[in-house]
mmCIF file of the C-alpha atoms, coordinates in Angstrom:
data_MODEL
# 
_entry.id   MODEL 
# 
loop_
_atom_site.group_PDB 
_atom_site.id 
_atom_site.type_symbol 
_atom_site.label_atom_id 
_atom_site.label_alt_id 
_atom_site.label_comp_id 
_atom_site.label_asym_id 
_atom_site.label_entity_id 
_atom_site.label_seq_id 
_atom_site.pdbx_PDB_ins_code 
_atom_site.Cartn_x 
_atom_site.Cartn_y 
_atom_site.Cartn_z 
_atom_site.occupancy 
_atom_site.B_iso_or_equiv 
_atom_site.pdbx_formal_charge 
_atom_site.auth_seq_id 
_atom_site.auth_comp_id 
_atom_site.auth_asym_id 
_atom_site.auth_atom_id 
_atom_site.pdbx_PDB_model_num 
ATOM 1   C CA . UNK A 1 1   ? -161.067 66.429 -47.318 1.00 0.00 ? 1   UNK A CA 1 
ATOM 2   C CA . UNK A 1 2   ? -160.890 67.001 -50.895 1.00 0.00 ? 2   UNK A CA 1 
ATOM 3   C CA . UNK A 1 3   ? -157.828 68.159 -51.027 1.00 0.00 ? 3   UNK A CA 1 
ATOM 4   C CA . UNK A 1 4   ? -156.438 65.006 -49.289 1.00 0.00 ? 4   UNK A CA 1 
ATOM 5   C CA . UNK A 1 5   ? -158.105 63.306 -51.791 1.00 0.00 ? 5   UNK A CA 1 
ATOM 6   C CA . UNK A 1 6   ? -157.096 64.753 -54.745 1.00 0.00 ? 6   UNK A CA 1 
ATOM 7   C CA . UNK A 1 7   ? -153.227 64.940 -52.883 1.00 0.00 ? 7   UNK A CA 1 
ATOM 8   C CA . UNK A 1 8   ? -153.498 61.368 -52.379 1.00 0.00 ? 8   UNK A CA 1 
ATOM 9   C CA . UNK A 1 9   ? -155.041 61.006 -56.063 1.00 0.00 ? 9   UNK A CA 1 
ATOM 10  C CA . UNK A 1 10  ? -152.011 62.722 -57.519 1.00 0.00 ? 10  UNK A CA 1 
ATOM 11  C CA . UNK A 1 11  ? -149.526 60.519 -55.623 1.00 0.00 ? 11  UNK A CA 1 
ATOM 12  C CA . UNK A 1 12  ? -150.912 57.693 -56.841 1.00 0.00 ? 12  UNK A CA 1 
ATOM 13  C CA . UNK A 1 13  ? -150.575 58.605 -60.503 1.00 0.00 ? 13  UNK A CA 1 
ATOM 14  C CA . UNK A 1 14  ? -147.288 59.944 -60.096 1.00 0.00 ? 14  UNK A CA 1 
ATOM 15  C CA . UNK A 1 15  ? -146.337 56.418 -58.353 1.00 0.00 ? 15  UNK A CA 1 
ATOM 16  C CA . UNK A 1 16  ? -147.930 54.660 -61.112 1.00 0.00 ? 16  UNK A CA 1 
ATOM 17  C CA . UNK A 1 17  ? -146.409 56.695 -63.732 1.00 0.00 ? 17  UNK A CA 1 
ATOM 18  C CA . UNK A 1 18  ? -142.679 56.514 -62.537 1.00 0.00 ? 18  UNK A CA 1 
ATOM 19  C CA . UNK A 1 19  ? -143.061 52.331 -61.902 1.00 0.00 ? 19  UNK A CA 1 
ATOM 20  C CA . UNK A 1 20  ? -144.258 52.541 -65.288 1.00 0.00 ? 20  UNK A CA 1 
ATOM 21  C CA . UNK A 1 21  ? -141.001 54.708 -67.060 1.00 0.00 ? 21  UNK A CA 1 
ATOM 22  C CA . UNK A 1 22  ? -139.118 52.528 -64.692 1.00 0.00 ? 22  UNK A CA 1 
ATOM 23  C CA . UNK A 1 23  ? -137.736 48.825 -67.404 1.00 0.00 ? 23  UNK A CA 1 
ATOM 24  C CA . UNK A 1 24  ? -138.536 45.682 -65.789 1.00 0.00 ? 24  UNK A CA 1 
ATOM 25  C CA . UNK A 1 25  ? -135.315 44.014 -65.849 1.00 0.00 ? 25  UNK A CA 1 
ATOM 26  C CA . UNK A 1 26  ? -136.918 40.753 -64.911 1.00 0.00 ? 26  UNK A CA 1 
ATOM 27  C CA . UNK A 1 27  ? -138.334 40.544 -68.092 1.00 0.00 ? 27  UNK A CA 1 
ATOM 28  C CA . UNK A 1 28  ? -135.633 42.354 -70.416 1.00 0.00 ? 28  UNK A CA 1 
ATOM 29  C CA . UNK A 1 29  ? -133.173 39.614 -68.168 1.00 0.00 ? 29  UNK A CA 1 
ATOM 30  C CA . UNK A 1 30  ? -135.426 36.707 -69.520 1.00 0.00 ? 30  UNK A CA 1 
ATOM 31  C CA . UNK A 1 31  ? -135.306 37.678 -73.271 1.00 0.00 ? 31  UNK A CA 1 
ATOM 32  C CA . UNK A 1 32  ? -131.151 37.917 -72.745 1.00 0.00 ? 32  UNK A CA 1 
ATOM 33  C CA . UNK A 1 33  ? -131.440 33.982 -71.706 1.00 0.00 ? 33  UNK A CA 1 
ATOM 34  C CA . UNK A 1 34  ? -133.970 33.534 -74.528 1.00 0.00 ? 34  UNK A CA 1 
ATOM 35  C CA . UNK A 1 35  ? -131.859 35.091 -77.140 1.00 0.00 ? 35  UNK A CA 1 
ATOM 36  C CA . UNK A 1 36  ? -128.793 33.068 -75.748 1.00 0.00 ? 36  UNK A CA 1 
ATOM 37  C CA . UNK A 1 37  ? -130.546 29.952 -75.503 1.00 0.00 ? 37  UNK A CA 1 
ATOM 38  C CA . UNK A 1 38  ? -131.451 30.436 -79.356 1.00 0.00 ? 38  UNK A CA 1 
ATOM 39  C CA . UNK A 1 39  ? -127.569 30.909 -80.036 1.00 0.00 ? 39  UNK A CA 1 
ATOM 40  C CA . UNK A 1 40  ? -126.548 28.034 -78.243 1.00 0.00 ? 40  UNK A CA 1 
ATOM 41  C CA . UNK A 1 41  ? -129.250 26.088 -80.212 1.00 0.00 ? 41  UNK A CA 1 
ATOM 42  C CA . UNK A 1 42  ? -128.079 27.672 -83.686 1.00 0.00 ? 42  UNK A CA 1 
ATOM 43  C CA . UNK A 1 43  ? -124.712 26.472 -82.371 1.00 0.00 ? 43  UNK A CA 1 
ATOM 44  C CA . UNK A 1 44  ? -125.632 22.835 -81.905 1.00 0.00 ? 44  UNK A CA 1 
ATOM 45  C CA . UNK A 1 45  ? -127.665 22.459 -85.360 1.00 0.00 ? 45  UNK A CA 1 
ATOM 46  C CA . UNK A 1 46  ? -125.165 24.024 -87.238 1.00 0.00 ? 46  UNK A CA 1 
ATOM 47  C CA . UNK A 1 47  ? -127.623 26.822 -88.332 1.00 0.00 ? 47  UNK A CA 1 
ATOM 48  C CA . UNK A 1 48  ? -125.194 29.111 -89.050 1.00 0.00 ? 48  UNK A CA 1 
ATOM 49  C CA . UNK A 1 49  ? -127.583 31.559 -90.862 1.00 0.00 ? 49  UNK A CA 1 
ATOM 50  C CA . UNK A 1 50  ? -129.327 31.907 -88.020 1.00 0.00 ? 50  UNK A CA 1 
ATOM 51  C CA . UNK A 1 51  ? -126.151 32.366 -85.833 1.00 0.00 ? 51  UNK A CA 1 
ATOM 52  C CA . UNK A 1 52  ? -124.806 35.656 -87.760 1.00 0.00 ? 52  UNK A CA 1 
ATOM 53  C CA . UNK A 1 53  ? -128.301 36.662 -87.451 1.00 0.00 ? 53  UNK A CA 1 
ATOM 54  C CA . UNK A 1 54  ? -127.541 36.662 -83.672 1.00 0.00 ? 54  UNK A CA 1 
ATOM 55  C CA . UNK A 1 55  ? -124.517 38.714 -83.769 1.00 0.00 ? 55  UNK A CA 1 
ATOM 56  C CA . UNK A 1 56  ? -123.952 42.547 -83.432 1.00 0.00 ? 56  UNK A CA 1 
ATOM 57  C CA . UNK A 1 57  ? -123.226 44.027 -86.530 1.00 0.00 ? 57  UNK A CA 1 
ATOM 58  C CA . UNK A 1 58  ? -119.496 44.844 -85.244 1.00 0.00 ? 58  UNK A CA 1 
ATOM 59  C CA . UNK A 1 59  ? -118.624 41.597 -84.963 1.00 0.00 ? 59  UNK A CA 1 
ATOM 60  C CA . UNK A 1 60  ? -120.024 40.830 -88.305 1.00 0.00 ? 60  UNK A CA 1 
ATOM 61  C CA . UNK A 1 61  ? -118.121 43.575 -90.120 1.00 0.00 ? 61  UNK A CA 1 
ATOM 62  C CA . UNK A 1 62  ? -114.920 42.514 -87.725 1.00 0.00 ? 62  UNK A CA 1 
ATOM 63  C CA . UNK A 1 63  ? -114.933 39.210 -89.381 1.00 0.00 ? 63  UNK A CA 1 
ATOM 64  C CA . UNK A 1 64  ? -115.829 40.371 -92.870 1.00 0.00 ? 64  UNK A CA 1 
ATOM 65  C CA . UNK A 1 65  ? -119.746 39.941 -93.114 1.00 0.00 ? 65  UNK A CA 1 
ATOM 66  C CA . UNK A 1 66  ? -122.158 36.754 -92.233 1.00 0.00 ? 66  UNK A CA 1 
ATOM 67  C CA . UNK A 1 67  ? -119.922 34.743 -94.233 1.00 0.00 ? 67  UNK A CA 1 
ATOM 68  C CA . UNK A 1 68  ? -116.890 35.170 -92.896 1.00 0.00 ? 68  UNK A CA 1 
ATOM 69  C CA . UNK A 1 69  ? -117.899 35.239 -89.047 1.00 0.00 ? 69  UNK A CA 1 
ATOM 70  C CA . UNK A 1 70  ? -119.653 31.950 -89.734 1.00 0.00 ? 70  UNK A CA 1 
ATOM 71  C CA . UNK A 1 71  ? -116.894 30.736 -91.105 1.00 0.00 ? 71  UNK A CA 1 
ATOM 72  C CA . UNK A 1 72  ? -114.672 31.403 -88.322 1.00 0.00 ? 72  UNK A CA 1 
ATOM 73  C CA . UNK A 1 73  ? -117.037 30.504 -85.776 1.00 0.00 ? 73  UNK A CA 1 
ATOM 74  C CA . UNK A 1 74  ? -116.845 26.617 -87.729 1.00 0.00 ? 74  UNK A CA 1 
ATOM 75  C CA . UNK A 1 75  ? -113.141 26.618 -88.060 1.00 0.00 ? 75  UNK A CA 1 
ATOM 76  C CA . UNK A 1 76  ? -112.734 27.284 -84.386 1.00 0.00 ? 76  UNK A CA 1 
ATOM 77  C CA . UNK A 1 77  ? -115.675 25.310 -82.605 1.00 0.00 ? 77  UNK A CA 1 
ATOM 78  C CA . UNK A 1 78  ? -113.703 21.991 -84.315 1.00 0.00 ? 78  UNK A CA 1 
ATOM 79  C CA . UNK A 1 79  ? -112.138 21.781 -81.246 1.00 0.00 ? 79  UNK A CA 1 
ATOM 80  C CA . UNK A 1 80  ? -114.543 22.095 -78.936 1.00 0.00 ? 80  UNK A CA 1 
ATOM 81  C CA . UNK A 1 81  ? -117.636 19.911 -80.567 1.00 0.00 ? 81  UNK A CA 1 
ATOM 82  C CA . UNK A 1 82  ? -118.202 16.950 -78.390 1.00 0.00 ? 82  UNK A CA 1 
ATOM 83  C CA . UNK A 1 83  ? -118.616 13.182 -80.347 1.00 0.00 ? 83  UNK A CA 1 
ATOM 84  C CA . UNK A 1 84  ? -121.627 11.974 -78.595 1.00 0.00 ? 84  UNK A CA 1 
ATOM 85  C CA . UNK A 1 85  ? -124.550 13.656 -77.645 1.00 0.00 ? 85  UNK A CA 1 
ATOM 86  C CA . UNK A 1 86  ? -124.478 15.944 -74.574 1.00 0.00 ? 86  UNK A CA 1 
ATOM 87  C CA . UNK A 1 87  ? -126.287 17.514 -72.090 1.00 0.00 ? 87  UNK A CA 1 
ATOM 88  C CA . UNK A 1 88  ? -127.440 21.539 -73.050 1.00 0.00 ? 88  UNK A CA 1 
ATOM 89  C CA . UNK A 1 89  ? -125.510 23.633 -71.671 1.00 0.00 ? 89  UNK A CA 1 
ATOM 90  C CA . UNK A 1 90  ? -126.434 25.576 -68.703 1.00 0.00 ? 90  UNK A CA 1 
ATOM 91  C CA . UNK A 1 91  ? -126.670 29.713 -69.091 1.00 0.00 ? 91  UNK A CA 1 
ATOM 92  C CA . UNK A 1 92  ? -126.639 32.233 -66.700 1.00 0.00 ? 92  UNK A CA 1 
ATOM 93  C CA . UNK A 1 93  ? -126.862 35.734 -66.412 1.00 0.00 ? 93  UNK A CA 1 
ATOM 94  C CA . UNK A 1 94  ? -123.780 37.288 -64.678 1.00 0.00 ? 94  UNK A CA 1 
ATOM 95  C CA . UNK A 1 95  ? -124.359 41.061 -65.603 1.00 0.00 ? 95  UNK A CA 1 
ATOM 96  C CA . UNK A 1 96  ? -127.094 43.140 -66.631 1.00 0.00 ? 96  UNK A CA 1 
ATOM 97  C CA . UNK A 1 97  ? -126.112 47.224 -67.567 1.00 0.00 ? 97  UNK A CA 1 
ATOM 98  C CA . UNK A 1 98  ? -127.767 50.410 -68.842 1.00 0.00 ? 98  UNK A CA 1 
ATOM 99  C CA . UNK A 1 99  ? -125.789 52.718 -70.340 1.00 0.00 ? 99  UNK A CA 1 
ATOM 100 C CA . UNK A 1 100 ? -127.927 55.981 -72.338 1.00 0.00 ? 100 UNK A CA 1 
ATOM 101 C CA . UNK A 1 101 ? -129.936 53.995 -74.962 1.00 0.00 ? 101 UNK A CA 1 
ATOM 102 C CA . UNK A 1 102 ? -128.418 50.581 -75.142 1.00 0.00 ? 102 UNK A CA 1 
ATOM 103 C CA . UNK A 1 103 ? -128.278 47.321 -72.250 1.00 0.00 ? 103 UNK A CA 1 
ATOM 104 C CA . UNK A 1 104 ? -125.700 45.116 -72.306 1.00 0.00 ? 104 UNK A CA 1 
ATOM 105 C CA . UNK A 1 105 ? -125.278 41.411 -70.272 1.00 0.00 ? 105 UNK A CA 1 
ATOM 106 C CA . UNK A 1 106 ? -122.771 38.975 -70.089 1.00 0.00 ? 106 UNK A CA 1 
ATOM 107 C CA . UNK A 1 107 ? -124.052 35.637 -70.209 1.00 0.00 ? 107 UNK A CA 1 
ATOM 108 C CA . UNK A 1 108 ? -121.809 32.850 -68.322 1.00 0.00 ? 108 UNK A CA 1 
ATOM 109 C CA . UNK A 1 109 ? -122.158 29.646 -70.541 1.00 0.00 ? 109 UNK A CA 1 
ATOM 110 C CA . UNK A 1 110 ? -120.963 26.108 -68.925 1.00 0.00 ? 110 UNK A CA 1 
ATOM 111 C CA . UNK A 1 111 ? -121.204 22.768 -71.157 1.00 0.00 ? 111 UNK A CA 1 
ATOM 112 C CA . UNK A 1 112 ? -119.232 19.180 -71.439 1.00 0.00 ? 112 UNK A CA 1 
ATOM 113 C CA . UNK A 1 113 ? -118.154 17.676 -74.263 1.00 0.00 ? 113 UNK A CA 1 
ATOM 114 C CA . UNK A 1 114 ? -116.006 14.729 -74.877 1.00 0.00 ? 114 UNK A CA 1 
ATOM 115 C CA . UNK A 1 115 ? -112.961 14.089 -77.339 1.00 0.00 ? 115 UNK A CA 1 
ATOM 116 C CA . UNK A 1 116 ? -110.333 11.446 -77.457 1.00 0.00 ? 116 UNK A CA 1 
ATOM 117 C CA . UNK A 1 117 ? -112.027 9.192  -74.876 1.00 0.00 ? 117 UNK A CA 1 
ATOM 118 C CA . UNK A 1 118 ? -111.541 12.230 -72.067 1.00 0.00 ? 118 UNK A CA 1 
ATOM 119 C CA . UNK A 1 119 ? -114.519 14.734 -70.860 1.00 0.00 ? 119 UNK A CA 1 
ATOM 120 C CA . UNK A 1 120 ? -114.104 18.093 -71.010 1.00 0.00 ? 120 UNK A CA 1 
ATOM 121 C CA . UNK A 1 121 ? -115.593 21.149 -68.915 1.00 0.00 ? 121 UNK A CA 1 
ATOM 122 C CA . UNK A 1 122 ? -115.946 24.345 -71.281 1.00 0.00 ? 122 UNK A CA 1 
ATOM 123 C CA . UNK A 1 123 ? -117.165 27.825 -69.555 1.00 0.00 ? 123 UNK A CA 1 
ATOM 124 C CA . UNK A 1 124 ? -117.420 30.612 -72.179 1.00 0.00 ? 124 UNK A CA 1 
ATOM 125 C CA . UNK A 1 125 ? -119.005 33.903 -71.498 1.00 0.00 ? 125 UNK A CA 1 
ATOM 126 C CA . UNK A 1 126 ? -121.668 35.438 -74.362 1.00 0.00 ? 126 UNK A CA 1 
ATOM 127 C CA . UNK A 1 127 ? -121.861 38.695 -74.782 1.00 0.00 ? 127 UNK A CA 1 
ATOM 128 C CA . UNK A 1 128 ? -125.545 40.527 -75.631 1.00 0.00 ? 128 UNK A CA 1 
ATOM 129 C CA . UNK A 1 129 ? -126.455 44.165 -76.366 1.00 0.00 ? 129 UNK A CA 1 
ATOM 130 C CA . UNK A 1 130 ? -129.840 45.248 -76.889 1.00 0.00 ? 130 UNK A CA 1 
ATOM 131 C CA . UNK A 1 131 ? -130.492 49.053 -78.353 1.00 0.00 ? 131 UNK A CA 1 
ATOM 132 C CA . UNK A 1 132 ? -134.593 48.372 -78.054 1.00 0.00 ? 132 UNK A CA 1 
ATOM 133 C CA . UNK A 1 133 ? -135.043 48.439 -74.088 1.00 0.00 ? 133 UNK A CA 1 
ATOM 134 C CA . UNK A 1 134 ? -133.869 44.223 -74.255 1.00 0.00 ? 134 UNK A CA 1 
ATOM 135 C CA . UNK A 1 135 ? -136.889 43.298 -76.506 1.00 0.00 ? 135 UNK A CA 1 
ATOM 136 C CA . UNK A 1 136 ? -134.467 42.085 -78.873 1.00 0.00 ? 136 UNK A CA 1 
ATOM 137 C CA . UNK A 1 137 ? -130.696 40.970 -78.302 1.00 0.00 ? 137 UNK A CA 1 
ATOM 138 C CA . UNK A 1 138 ? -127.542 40.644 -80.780 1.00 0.00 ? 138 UNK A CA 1 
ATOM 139 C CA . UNK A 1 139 ? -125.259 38.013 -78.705 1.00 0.00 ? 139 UNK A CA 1 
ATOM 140 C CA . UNK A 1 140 ? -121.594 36.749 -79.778 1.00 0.00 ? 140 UNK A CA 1 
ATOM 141 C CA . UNK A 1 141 ? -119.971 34.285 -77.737 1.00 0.00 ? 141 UNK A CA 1 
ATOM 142 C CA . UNK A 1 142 ? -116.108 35.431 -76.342 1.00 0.00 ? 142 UNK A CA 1 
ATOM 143 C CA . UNK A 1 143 ? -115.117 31.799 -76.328 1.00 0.00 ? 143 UNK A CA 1 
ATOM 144 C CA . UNK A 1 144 ? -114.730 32.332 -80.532 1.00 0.00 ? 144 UNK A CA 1 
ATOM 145 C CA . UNK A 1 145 ? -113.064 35.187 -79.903 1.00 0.00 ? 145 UNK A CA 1 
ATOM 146 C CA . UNK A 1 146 ? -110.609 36.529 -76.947 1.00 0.00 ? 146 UNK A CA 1 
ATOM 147 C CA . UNK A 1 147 ? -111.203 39.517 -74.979 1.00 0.00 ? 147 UNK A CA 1 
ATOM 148 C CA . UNK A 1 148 ? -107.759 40.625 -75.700 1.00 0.00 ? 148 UNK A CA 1 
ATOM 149 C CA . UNK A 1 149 ? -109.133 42.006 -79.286 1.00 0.00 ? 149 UNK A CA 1 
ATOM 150 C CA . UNK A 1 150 ? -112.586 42.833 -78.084 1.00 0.00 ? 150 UNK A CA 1 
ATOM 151 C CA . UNK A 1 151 ? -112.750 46.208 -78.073 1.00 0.00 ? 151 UNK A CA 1 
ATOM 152 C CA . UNK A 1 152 ? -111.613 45.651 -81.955 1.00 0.00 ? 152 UNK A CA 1 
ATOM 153 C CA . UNK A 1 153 ? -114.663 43.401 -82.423 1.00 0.00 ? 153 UNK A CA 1 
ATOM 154 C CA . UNK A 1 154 ? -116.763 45.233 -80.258 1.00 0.00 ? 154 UNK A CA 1 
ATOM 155 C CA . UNK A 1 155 ? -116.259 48.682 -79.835 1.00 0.00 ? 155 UNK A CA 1 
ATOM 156 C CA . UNK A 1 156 ? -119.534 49.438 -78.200 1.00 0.00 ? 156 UNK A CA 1 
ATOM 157 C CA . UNK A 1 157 ? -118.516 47.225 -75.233 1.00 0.00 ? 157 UNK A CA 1 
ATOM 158 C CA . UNK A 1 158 ? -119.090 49.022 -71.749 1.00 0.00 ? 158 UNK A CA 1 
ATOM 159 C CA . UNK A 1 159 ? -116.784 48.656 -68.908 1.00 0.00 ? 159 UNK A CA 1 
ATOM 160 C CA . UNK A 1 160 ? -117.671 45.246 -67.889 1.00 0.00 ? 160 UNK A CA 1 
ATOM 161 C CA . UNK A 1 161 ? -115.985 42.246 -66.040 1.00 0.00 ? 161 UNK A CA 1 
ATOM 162 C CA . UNK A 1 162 ? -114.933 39.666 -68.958 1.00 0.00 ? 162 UNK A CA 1 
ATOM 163 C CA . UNK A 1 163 ? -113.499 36.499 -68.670 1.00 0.00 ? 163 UNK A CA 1 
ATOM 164 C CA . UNK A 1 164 ? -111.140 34.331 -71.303 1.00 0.00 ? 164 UNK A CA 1 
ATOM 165 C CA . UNK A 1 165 ? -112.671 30.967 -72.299 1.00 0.00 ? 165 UNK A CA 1 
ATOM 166 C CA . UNK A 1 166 ? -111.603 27.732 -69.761 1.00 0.00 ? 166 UNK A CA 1 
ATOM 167 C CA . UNK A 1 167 ? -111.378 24.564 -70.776 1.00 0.00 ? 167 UNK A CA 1 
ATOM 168 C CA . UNK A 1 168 ? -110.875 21.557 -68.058 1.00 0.00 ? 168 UNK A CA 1 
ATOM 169 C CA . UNK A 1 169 ? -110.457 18.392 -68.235 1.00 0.00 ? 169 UNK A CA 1 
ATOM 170 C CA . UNK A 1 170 ? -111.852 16.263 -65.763 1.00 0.00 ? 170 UNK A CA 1 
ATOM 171 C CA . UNK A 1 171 ? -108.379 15.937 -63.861 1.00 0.00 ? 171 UNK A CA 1 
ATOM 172 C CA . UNK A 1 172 ? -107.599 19.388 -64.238 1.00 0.00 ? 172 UNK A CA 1 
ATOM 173 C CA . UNK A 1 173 ? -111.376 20.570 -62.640 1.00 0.00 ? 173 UNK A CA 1 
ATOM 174 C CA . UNK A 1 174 ? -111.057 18.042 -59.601 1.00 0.00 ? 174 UNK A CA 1 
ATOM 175 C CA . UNK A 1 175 ? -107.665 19.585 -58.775 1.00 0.00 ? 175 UNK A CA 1 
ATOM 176 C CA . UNK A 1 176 ? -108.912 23.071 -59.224 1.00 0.00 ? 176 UNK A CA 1 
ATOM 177 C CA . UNK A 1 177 ? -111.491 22.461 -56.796 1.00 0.00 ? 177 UNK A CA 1 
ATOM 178 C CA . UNK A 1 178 ? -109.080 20.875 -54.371 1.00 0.00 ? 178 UNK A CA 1 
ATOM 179 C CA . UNK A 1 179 ? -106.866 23.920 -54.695 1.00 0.00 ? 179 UNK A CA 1 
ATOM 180 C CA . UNK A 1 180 ? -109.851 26.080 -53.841 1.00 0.00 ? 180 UNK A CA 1 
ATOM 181 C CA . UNK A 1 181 ? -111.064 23.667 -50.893 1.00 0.00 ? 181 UNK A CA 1 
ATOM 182 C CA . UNK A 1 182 ? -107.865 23.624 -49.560 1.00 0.00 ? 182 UNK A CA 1 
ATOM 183 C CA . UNK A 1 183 ? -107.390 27.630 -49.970 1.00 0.00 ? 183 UNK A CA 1 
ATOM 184 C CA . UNK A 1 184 ? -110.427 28.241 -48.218 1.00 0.00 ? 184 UNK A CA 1 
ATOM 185 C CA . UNK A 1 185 ? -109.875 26.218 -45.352 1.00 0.00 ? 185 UNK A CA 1 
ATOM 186 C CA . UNK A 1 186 ? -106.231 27.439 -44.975 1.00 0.00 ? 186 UNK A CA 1 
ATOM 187 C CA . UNK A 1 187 ? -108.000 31.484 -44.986 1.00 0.00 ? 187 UNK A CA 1 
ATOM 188 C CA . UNK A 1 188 ? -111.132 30.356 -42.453 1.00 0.00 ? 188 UNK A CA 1 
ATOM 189 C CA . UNK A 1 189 ? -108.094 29.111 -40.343 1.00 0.00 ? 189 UNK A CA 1 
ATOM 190 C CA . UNK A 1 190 ? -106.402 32.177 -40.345 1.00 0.00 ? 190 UNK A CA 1 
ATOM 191 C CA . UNK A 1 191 ? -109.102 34.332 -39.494 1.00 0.00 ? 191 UNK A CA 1 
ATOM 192 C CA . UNK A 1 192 ? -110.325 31.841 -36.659 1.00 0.00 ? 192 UNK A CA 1 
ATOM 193 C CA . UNK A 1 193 ? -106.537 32.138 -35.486 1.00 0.00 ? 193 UNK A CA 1 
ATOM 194 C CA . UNK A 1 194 ? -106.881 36.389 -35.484 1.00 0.00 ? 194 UNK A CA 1 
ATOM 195 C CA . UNK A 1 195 ? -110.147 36.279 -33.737 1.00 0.00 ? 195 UNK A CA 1 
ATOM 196 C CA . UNK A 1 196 ? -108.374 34.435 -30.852 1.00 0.00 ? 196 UNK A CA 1 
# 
């Protein structure tokens, strides 16, 4: 009897202790959004102190220092900056990867914004890495950048799925979804066809 006890002791501990070694990606997902969502907000107030503060040192040194990353990041968001007040934009967490002593995520960004009397749909993708177990983030956003160069500006980058920038207008995103309507219905065909 003791011996079941102490077995069933022991297995308990070693269950406790391996949950314990194990990261809670829950949480370490949550302070990606976090540290996006503070991005997107240095974005939108023009903090742009606080924007190179959010960036991984690569892309820093890429672009010359705080300085001249910020100032790129204000050239290029010129075109995109909506003239009337928006809705936030929505984030979500498309990837979340370990690799040795570093996570990474990709971060799928989606926002409107209006110019010359027309809206616009933007979807960007943000890059994070964390090198702390995700307690704390450094997080660029591709859509001032391409991913054509970003192994230039971020050579730490692991093999993940990255997308370019898309811009829509609203004419352009109604026939996109049409396209993909009608492509879907045209493949459920088809397969109803082969199961006949």
């Amino acid at each position: 009897m003791n011996i079941q006890k102490l077995l069933s002791g022991g297995l308990f501990l070693l269950t406790a202790l391996v949950s314990q070694a194990q990261p809670d990606s829950a949480k370490i997902s949550h302070k990606a959004l976090w540290y996006a969502d503070s991005l997107v907000k240095a974005d939108a107030y023009q903090d742009w102190g606080a924007y190179a503060n959010l960036a991984p040192f690569s892309v820093m040194k890429y672009y010359g220092g705080k300085d001249g990353y910020s100032g790129h990041v204000q050239q290029v968001r010129v075109y995109t900056t909506s003239y009337q007040d928006e809705a936030p934009p929505e984030l979500q967490l498309q990837t979340l990867v370990t690799v040795k002593d570093q996570w990474q995520c990709v971060i799928r960004l989606s926002r409107y914004f209006h110019r010359d009397d027309k809206k616009f749909h933007l979807v960007s993708y943000l890059i994070g890495q964390s090198k702390d177990e995700g307690d704390t983030w450094r997080i660029f956003d591709v859509n001032y950048n391409t991913v054509a160069n970003m192994m230039q500006i971020f050579p730490d980058i692991l093999d993940m799925p990255l997308k370019e920038t898309s811009i829509l207008s609203e004419e352009q995103e109604l026939a996109k979804q049409q396209a993909e309507t009608a492509a879907a219905a045209s493949a459920g065909k088809k397969t109803a066809a082969r199961k006949k």
